[in-house]
N, CA, C, O and CB atoms as a CASP TS submission, in Angstrom:
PFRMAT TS
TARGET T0000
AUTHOR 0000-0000-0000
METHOD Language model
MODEL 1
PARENT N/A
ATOM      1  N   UNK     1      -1.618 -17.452   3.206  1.00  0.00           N
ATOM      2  CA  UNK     1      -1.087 -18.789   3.077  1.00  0.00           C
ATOM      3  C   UNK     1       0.414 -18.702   2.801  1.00  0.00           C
ATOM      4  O   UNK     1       0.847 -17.983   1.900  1.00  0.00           O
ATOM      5  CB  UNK     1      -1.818 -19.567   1.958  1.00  0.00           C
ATOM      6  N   UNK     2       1.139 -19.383   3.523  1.00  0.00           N
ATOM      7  CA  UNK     2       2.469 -20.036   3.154  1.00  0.00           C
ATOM      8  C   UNK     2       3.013 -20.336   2.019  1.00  0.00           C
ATOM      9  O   UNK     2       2.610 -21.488   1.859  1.00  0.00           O
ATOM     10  CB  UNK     2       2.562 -21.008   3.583  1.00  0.00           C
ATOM     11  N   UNK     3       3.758 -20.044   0.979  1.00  0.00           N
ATOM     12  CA  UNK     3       3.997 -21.107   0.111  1.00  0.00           C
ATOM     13  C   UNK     3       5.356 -20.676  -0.298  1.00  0.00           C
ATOM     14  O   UNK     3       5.615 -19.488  -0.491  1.00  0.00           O
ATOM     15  CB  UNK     3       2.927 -21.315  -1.064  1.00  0.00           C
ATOM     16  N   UNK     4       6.157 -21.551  -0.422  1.00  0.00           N
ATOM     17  CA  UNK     4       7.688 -21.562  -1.301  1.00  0.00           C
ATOM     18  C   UNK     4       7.573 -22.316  -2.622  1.00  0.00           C
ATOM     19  O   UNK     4       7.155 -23.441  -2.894  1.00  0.00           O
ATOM     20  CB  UNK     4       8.998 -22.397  -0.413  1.00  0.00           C
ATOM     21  N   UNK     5       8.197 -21.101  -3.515  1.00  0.00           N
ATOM     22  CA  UNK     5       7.725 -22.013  -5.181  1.00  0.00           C
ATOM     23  C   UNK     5       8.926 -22.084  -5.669  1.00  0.00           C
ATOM     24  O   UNK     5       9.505 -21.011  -5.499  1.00  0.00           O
ATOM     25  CB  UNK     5       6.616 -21.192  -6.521  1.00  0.00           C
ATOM     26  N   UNK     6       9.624 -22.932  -6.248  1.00  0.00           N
ATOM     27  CA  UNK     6      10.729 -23.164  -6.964  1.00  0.00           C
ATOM     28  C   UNK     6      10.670 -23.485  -8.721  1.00  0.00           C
ATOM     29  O   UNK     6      10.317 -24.500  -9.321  1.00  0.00           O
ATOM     30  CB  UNK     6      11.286 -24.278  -6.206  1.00  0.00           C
ATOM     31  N   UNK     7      11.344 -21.711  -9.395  1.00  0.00           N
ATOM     32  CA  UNK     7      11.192 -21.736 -10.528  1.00  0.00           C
ATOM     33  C   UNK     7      12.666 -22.107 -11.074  1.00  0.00           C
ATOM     34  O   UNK     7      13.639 -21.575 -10.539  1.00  0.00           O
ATOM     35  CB  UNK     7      10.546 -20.529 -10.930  1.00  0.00           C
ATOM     36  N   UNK     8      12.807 -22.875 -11.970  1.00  0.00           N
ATOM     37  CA  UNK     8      14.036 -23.619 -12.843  1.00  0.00           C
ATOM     38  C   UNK     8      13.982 -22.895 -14.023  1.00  0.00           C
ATOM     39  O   UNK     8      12.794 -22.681 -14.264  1.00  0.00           O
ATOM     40  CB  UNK     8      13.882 -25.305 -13.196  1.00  0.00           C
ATOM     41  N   UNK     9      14.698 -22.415 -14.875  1.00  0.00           N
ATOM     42  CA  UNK     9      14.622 -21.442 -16.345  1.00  0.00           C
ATOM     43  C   UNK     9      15.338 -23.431 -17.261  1.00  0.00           C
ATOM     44  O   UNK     9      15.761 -24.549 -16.966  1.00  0.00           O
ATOM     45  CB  UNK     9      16.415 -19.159 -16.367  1.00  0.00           C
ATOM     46  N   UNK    10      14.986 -22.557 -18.387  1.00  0.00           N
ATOM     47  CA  UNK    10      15.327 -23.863 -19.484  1.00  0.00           C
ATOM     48  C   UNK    10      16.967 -24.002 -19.289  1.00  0.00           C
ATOM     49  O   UNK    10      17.447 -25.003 -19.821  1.00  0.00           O
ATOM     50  CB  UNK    10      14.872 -23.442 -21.432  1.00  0.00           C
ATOM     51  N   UNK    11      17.634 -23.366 -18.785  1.00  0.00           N
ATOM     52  CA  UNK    11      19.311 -23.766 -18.778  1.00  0.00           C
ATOM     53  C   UNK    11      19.162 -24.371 -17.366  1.00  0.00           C
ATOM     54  O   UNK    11      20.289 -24.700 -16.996  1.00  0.00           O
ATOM     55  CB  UNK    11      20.670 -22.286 -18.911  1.00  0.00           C
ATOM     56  N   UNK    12      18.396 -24.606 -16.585  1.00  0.00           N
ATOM     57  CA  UNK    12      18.538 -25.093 -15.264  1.00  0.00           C
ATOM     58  C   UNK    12      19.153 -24.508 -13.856  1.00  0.00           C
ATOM     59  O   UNK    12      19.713 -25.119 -12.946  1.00  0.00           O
ATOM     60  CB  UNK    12      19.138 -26.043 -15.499  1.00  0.00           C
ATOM     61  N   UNK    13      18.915 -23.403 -13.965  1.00  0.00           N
ATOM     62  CA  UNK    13      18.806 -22.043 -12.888  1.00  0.00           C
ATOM     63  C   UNK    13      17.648 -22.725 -12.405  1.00  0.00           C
ATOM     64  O   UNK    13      16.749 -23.262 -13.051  1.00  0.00           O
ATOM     65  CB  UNK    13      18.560 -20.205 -13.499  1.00  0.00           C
ATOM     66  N   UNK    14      17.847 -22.596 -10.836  1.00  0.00           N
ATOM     67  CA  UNK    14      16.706 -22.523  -9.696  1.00  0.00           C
ATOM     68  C   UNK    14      16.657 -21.617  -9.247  1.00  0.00           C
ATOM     69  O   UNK    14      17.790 -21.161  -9.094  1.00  0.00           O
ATOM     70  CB  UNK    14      16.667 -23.237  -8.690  1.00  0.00           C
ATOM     71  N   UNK    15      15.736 -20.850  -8.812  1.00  0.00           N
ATOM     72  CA  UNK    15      15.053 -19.765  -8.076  1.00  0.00           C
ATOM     73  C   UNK    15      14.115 -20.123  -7.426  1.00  0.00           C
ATOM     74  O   UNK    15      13.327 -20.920  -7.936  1.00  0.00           O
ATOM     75  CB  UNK    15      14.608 -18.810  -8.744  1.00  0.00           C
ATOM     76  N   UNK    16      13.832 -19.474  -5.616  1.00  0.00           N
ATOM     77  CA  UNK    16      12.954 -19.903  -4.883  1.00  0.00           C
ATOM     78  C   UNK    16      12.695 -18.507  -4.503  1.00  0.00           C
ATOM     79  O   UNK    16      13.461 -17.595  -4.192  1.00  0.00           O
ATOM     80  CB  UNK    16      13.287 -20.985  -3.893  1.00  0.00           C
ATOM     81  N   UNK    17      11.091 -18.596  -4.637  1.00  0.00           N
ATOM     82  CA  UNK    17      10.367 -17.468  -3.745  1.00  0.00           C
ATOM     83  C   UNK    17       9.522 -17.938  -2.887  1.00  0.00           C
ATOM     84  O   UNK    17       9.019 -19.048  -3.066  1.00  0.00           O
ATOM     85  CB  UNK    17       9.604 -16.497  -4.457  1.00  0.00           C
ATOM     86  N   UNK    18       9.166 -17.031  -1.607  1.00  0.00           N
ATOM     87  CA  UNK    18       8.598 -17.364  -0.801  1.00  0.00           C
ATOM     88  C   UNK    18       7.196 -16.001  -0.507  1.00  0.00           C
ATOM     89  O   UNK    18       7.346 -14.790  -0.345  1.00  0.00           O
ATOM     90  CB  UNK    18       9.730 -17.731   0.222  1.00  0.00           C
ATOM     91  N   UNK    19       6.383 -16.522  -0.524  1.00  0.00           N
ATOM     92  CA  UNK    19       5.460 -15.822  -0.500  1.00  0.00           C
ATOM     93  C   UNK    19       4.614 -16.174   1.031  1.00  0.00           C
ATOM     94  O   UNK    19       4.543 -17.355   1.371  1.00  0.00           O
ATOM     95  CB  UNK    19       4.763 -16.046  -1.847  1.00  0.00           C
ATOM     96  N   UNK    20       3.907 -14.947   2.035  1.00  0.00           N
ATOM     97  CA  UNK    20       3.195 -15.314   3.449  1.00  0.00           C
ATOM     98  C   UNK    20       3.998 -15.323   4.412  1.00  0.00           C
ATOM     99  O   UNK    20       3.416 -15.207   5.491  1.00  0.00           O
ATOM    100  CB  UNK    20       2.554 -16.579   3.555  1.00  0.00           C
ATOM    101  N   UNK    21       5.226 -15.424   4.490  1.00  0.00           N
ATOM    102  CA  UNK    21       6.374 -15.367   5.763  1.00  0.00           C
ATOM    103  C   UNK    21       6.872 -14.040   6.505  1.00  0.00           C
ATOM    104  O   UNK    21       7.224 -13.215   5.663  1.00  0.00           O
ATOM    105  CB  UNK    21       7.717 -15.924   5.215  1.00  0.00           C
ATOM    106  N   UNK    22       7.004 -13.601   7.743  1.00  0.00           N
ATOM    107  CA  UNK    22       7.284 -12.941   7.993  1.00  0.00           C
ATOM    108  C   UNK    22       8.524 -12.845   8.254  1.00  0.00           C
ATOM    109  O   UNK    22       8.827 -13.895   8.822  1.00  0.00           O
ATOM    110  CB  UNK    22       6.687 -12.755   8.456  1.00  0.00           C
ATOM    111  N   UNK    23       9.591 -12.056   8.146  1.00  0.00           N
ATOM    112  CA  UNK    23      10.815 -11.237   8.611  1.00  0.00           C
ATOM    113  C   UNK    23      11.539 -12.684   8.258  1.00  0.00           C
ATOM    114  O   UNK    23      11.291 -13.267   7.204  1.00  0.00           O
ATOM    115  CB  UNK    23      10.895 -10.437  10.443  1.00  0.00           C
ATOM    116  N   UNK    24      12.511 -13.232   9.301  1.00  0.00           N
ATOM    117  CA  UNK    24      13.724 -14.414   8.607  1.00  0.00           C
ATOM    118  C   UNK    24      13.047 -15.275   8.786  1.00  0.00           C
ATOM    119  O   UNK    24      13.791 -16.249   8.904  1.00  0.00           O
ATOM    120  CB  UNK    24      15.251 -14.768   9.192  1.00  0.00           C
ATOM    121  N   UNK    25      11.533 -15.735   8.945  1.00  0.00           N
ATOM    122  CA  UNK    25      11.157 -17.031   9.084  1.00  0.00           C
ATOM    123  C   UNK    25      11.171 -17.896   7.474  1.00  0.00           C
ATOM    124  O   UNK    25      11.086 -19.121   7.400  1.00  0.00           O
ATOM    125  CB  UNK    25       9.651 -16.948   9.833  1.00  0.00           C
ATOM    126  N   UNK    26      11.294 -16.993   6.286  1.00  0.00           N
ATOM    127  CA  UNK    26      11.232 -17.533   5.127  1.00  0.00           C
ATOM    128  C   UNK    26      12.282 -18.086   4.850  1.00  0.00           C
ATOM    129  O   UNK    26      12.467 -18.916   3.959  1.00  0.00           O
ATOM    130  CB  UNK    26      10.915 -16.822   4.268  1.00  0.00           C
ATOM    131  N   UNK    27      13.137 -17.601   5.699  1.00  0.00           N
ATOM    132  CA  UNK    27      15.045 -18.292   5.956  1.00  0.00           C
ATOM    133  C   UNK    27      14.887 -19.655   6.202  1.00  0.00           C
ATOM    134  O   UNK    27      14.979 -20.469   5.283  1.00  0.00           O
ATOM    135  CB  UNK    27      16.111 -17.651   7.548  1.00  0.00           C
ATOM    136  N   UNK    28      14.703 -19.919   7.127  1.00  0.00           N
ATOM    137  CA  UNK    28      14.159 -21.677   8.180  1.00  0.00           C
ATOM    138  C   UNK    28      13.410 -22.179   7.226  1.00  0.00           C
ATOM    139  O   UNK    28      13.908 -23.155   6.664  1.00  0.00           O
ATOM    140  CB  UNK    28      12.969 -21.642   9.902  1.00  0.00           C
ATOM    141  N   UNK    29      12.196 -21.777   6.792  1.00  0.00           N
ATOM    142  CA  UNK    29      11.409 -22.708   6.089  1.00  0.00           C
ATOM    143  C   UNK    29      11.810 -23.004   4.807  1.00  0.00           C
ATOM    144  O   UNK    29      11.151 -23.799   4.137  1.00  0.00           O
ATOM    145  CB  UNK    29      10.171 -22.325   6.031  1.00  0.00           C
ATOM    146  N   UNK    30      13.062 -22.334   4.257  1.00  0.00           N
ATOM    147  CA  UNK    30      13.556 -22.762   2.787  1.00  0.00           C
ATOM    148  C   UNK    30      14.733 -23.105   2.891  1.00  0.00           C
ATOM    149  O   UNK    30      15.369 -22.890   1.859  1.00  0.00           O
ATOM    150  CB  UNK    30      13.521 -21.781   1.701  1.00  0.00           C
ATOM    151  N   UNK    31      15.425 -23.648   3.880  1.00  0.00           N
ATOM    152  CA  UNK    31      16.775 -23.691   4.381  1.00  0.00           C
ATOM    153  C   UNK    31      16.927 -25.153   3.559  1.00  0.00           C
ATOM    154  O   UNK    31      17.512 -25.096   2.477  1.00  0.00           O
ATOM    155  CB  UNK    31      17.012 -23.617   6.256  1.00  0.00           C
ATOM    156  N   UNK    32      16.438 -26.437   4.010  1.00  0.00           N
ATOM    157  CA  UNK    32      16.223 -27.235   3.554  1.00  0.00           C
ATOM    158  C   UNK    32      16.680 -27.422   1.748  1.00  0.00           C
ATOM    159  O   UNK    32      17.616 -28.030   1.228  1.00  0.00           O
ATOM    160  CB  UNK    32      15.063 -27.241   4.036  1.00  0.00           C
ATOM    161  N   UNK    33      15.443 -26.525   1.088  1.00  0.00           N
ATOM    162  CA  UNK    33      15.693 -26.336  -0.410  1.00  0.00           C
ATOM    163  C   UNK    33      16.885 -25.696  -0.499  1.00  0.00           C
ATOM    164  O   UNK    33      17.788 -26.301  -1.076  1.00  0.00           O
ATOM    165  CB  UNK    33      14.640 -25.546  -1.175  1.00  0.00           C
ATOM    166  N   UNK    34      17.086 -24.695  -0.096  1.00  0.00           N
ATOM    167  CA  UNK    34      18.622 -24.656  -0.193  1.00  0.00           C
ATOM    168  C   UNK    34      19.673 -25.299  -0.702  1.00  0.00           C
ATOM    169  O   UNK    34      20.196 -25.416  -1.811  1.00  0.00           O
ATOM    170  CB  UNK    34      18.975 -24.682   0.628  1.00  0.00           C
ATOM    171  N   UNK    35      19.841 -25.663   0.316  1.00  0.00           N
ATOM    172  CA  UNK    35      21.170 -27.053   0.517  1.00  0.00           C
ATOM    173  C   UNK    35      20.460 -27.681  -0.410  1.00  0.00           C
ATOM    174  O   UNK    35      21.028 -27.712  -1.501  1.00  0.00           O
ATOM    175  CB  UNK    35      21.486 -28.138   2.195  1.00  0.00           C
ATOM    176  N   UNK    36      19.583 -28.112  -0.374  1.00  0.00           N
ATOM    177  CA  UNK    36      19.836 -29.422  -2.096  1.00  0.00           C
ATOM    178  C   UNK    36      20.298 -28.921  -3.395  1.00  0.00           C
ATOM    179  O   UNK    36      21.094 -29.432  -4.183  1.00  0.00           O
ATOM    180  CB  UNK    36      18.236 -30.164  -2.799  1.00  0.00           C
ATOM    181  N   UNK    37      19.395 -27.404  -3.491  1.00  0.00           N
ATOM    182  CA  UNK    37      19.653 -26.842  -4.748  1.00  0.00           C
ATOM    183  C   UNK    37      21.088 -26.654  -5.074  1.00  0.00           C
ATOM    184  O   UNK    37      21.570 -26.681  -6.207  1.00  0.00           O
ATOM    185  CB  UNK    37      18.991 -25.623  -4.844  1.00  0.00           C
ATOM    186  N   UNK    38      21.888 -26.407  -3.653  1.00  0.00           N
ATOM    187  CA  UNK    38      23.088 -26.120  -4.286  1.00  0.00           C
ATOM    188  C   UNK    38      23.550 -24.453  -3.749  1.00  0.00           C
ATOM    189  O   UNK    38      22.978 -23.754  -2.912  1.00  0.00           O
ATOM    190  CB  UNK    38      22.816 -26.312  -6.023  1.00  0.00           C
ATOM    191  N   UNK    39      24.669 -24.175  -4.492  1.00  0.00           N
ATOM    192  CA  UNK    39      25.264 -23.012  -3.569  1.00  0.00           C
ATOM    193  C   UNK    39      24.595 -21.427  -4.131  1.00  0.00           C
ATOM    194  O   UNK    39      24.806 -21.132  -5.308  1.00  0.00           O
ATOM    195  CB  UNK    39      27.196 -23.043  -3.743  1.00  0.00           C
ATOM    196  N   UNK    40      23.776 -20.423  -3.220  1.00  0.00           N
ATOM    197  CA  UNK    40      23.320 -20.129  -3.250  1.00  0.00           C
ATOM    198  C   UNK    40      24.288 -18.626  -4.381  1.00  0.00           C
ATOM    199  O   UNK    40      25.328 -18.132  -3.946  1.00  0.00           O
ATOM    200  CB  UNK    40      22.705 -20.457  -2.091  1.00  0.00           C
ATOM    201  N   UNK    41      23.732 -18.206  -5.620  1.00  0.00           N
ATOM    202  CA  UNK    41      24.251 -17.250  -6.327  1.00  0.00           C
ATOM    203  C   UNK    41      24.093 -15.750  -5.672  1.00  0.00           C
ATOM    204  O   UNK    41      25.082 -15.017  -5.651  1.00  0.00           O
ATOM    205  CB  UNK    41      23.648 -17.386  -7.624  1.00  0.00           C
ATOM    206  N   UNK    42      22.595 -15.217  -5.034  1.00  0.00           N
ATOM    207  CA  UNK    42      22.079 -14.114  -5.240  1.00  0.00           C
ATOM    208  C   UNK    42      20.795 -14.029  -4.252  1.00  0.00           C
ATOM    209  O   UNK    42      20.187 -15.099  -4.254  1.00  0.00           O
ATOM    210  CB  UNK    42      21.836 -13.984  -6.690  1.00  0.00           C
ATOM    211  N   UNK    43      20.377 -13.314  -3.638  1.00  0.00           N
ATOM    212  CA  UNK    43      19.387 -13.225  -2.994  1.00  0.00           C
ATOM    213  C   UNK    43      18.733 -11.810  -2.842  1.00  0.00           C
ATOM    214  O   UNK    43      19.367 -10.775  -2.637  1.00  0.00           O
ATOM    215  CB  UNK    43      19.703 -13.782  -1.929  1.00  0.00           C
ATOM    216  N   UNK    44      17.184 -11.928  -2.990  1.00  0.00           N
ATOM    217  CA  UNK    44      16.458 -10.559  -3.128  1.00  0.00           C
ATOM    218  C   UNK    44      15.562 -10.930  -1.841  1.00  0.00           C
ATOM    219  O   UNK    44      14.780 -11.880  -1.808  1.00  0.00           O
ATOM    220  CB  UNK    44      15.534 -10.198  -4.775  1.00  0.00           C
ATOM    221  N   UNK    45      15.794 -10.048  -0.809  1.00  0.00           N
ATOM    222  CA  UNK    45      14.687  -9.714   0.328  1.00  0.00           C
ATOM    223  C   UNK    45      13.312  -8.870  -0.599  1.00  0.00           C
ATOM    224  O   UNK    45      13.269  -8.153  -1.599  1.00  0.00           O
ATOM    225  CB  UNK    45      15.540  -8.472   1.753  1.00  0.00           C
ATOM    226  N   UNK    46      12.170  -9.497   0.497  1.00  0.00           N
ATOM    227  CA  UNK    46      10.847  -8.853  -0.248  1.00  0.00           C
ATOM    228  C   UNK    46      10.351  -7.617   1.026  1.00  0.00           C
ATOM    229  O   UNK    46      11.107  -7.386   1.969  1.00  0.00           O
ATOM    230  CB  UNK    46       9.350 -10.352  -0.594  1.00  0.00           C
ATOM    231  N   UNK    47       9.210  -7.015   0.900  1.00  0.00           N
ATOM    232  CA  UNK    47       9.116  -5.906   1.590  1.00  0.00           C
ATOM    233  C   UNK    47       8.619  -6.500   3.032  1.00  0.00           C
ATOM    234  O   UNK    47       8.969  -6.059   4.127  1.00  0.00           O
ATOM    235  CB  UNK    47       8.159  -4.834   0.848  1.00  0.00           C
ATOM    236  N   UNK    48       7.553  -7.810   2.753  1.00  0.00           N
ATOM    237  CA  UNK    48       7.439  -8.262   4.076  1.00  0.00           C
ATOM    238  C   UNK    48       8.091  -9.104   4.898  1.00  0.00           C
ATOM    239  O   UNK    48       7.560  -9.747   5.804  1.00  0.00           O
ATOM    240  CB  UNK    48       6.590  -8.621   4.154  1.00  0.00           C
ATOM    241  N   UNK    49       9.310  -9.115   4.585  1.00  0.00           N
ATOM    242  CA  UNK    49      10.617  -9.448   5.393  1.00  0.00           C
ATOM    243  C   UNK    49      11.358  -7.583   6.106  1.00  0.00           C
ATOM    244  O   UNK    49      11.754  -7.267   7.228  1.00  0.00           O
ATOM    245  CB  UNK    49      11.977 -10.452   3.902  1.00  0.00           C
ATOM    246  N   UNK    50      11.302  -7.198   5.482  1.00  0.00           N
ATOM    247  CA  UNK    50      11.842  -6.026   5.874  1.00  0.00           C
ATOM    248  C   UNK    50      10.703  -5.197   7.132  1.00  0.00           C
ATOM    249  O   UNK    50      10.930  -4.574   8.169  1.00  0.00           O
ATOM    250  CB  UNK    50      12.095  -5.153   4.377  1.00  0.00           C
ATOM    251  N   UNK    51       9.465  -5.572   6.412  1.00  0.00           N
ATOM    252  CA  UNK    51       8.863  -4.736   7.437  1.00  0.00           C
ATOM    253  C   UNK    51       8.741  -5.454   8.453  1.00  0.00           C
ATOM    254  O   UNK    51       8.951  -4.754   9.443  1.00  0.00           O
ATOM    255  CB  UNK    51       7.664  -4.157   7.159  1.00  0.00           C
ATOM    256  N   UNK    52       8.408  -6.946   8.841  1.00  0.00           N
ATOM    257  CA  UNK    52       8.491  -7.095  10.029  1.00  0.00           C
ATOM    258  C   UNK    52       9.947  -7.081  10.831  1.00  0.00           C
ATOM    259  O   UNK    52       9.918  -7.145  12.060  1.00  0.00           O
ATOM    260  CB  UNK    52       7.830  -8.155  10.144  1.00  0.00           C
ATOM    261  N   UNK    53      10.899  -7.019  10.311  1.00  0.00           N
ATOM    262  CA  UNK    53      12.429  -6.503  10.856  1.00  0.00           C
ATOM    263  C   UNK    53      12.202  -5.428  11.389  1.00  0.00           C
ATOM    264  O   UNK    53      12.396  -5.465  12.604  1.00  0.00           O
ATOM    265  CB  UNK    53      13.601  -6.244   9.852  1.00  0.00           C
ATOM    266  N   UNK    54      11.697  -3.976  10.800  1.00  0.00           N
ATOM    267  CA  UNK    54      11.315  -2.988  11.397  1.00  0.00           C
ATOM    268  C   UNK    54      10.268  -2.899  12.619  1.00  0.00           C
ATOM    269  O   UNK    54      10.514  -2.164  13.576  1.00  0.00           O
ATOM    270  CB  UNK    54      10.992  -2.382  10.493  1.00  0.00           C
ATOM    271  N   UNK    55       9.246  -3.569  12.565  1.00  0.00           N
ATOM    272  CA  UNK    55       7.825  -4.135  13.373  1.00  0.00           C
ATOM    273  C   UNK    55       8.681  -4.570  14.782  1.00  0.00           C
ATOM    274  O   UNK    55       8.575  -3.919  15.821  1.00  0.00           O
ATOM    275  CB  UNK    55       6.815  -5.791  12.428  1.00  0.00           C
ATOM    276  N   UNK    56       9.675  -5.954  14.627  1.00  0.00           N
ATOM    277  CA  UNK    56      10.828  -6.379  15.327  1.00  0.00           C
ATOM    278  C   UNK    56      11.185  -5.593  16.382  1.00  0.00           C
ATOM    279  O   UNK    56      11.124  -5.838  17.587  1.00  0.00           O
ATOM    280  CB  UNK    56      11.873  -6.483  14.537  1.00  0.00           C
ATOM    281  N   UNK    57      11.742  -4.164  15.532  1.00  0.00           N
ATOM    282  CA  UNK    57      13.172  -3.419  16.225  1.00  0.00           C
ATOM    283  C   UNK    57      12.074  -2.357  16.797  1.00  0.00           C
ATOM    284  O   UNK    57      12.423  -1.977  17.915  1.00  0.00           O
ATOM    285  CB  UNK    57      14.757  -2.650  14.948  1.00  0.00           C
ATOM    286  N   UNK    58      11.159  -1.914  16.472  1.00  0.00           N
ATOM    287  CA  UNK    58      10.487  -1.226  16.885  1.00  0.00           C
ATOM    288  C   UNK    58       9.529  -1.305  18.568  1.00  0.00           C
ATOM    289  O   UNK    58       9.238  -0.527  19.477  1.00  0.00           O
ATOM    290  CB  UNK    58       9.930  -1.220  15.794  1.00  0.00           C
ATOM    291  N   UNK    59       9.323  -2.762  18.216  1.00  0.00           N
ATOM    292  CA  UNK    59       8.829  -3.344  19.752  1.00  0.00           C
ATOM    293  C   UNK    59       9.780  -3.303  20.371  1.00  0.00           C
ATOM    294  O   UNK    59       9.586  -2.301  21.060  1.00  0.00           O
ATOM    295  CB  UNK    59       8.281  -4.725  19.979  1.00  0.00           C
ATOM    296  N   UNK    60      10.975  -3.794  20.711  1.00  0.00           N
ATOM    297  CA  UNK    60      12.447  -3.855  21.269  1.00  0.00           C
ATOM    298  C   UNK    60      12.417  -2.613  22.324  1.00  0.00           C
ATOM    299  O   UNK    60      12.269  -2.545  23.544  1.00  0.00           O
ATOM    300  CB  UNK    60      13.741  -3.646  19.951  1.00  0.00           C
ATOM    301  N   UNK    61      12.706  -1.299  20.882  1.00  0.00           N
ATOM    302  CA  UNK    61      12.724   0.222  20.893  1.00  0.00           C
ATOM    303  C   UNK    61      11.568   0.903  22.291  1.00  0.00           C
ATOM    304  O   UNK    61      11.876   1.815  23.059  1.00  0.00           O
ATOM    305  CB  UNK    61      12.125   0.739  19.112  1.00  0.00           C
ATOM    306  N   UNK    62      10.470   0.269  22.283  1.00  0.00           N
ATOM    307  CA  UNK    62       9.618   0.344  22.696  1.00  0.00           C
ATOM    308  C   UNK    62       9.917   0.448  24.461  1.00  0.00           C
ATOM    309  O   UNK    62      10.114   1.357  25.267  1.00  0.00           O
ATOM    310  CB  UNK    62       8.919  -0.617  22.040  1.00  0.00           C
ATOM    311  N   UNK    63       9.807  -1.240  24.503  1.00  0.00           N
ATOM    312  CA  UNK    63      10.388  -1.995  26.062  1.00  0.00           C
ATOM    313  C   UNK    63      11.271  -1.436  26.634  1.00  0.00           C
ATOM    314  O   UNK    63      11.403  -1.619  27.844  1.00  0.00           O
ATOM    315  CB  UNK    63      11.000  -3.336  26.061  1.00  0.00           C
ATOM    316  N   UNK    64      12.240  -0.486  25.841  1.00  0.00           N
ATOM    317  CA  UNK    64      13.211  -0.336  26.666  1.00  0.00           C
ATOM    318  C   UNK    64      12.753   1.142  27.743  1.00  0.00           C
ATOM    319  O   UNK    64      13.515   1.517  28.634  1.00  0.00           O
ATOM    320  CB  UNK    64      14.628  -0.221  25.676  1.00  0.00           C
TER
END
């Protein structure tokens, strides 16, 4: 399942994780929250963004 969760700390820090997305599609589907939240401080890629980047370049690698 899909889901983007948006955690706020008691000083009012937002943080969004995205959990179920593959490679930059978690980009597009939180783009939106984004821009409202405001200007973005910091960002941590998770492993299943990375691996389908690799999955990606690997099919590419492949075709040619």
């Amino acid at each position: 399942m899909k889901t983007i969760e948006i955690i706020v700390s008691p000083t009012g820090e937002s943080r969004l994780e995205t959990r179920g997305f593959q490679g930059s599609e978690c980009r597009e589907a939180s783009r939106f929250l984004e821009a409202a939240l405001g200007q973005q401080t910091s960002e941590t890629l998770t492993a299943e963004f990375h691996a389908t980047e690799i999955t990606q370049q690997n099919q590419i690698e492949q075709k040619e």
